[in-house]
GULUMLO-750820 format. One record per residue (C-alpha): residue in three letters; z, x, y. Coordinates in steps of 0.05 Angstrom, whole numbers, plus 32768, in hexadecimal, padded with zeros to 4 digits. Each point is the difference from the previous one (the first is absolute). Example, Ala and Ser with C-alpha at 12.3 -4.5 7.8 and 13.67 -1.06 7.14 Angstrom:
2
ALA809C80F67FA6
SER7FF3801B8045
This chain:
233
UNK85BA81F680B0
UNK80377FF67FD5
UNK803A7FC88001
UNK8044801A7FF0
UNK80437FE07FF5
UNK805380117FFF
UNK802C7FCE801F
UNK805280098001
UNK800580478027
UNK804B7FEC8017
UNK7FF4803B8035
UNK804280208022
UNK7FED8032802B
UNK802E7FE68036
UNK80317FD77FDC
UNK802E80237FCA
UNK7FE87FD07FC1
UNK7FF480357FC8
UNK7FD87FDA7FC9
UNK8016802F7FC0
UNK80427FD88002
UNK7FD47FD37FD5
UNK7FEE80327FD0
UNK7FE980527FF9
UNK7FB07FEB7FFE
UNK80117FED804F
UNK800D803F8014
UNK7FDC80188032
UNK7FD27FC67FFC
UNK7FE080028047
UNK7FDA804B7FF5
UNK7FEB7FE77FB3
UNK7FDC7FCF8029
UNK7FEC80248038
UNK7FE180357FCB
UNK7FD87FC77FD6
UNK7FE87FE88046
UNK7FE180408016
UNK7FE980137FBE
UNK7FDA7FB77FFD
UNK7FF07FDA8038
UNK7FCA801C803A
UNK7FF67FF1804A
UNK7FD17FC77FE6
UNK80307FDB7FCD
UNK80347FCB8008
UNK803D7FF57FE6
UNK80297FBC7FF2
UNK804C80018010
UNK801F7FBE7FE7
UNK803F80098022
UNK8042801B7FFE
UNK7FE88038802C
UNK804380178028
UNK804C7FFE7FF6
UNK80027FF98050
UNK801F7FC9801A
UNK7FD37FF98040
UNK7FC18021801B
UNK8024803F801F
UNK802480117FBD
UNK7FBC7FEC7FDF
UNK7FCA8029802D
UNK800E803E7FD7
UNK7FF07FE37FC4
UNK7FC77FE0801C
UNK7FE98041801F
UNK800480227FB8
UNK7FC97FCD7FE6
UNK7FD58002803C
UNK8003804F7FF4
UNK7FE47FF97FBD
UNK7FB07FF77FED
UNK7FDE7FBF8000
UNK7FFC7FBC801E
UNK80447FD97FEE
UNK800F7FB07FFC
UNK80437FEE7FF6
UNK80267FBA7FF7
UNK804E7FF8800B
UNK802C800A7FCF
UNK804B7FD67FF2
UNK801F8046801C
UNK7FCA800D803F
UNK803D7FDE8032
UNK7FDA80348037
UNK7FBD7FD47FF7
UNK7FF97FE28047
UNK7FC87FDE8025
UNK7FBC800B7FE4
UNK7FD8800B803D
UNK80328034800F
UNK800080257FBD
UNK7FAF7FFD7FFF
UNK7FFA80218041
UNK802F80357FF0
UNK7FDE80267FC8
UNK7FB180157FFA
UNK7FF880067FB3
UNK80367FC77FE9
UNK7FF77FB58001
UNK80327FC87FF5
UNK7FF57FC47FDF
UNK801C7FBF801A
UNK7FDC7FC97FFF
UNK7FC1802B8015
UNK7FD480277FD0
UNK7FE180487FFA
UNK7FC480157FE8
UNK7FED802E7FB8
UNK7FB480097FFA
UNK7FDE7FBF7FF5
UNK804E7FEE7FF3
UNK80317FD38026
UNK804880147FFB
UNK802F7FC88000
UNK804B7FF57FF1
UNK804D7FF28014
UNK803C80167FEC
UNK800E7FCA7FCB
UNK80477FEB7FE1
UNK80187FE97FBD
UNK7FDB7FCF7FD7
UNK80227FBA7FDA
UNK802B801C7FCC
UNK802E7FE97FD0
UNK803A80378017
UNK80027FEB8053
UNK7FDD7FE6802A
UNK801F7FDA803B
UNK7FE97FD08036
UNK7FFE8035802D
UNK7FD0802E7FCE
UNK7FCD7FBD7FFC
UNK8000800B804B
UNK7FED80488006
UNK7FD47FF37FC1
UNK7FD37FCC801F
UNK800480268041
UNK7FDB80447FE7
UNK7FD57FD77FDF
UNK7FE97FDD8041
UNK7FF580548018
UNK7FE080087FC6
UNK7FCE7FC1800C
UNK7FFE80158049
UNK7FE7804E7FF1
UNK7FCD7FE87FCF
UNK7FE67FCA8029
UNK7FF980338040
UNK7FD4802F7FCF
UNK7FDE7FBF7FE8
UNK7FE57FF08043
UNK7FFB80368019
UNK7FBA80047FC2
UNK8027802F7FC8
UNK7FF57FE17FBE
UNK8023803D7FD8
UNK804B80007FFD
UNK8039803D7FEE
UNK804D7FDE8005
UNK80398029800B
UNK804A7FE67FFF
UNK8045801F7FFE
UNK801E7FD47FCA
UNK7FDA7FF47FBF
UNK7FD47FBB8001
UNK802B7FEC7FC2
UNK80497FFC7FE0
UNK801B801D7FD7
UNK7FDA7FCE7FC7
UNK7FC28010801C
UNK7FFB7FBA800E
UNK7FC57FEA8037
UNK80187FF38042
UNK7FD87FE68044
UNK7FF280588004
UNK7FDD7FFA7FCA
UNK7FD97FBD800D
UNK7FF0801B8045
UNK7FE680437FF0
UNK7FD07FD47FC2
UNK7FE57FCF8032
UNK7FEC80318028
UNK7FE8802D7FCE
UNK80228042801A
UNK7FEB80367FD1
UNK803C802C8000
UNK804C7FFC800D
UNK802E80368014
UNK804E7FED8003
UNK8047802F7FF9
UNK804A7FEF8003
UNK800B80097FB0
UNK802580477FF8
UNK801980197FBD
UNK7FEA7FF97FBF
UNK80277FBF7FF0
UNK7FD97FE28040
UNK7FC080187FE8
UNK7FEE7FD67FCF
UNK800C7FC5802B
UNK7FBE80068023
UNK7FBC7FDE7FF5
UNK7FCC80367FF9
UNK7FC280087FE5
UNK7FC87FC68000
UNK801A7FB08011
UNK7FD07FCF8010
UNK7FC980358017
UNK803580238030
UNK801580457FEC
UNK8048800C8016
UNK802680428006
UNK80428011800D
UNK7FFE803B802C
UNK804C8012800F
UNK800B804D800B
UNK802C800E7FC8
UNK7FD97FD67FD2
UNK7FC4801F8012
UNK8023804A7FF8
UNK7FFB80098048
UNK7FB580017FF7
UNK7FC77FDF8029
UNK7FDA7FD27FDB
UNK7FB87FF88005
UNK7FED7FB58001
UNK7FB980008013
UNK7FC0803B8011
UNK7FC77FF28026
UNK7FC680287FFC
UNK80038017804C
């Protein structure tokens, strides 16, 4: 069984958001991914969605969107994203769908695996960070803390991490993400939000401190599903 990932869909099939007003290589986004998912993933599979999933505003204008994942092959965990403003009450949104899972707090299971995560926010930087930012920073850390810790008890000892905004700024500097995701020795981190090539760059990836961090954004990834991990099931 295979562990895929592509985060940043910014879906629209109810709401008029067109995404190629960033750019050409948007075009018709939705069946690029669509096509890698068929052509990749089986019934057996899961896929990782860190966030930005729908341009709806609340669950009605989001439930096509939704729909057109659940459609697709493969078990799916997603996190919330800083544009998911339909994400509503967990229980509700894991009792909806039968192949996709939302993290909050909680914790789904890869394999041998324990998927954990939050949405995340902006690290200390030396361009802005506000009182308010320390806030939200220190509070998706506590989510963070409070996912891991439910997998930790719950007798998983291997860790995969997914966030919507990258563990680091722009620097690359460590943050409490990154501290958190060492002390509990998660294996692999998936994170988005970075679009364009400018942004790129701006991302830890690769190997720090025994984590192996990716940055999985559709348009980075050429609106491609990554493969992060095989099993020999």
């Amino acid at each position: 069984m295979a562990l895929y990932a592509i985060g940043d869909l910014h879906l629209s099939n109810y709401v008029d958001k067109p995404m190629d007003i960033f750019g050409p290589h948007w075009e018709n986004h939705h069946e690029k991914i669509r096509q890698s998912w068929w052509d990749t993933v089986r019934a057996e599979d899961t896929v990782l969605i860190p966030g930005d999933i729908s341009w709806g505003m609340n669950m009605q204008e989001a439930m096509a969107d939704l729909q057109w994942i659940e459609k697709l092959p493969g078990k799916k965990i997603l996190i919330k994203g800083n544009h998911d403003y339909w994400w509503s009450s967990i229980s509700i949104l894991n009792s909806t769908f039968s192949n996709m899972h939302f993290i909050q707090n909680n914790y789904f299971v890869y394999e041998d695996y324990a998927i954990c995560g939050t949405r995340g926010w902006i690290t200390p930087n030396s361009n802005k960070f506000s009182q308010r930012d320390e806030k939200i920073y220190h509070r998706e850390i506590h989510r963070l803390r409070l996912s891991l810790e439910a997998a930790k008890a719950a007798g998983y000892k291997k860790y995969i991490g997914m966030l919507h905004y990258p563990p680091t700024n722009d620097e690359k500097e460590p943050s409490l993400f990154t501290e958190v995701f060492k002390a509990y020795d998660v294996e692999i981190v998936v994170y988005g939000h970075l679009h364009g090539e400018d942004a790129y760059g701006a991302g830890l990836m690769g190997p720090h401190n025994e984590t192996t961090y990716h940055l999985v954004s559709c348009d980075y990834l050429d609106f491609q599903l990554l493969k992060i991990k095989q099993t020999k099931s």
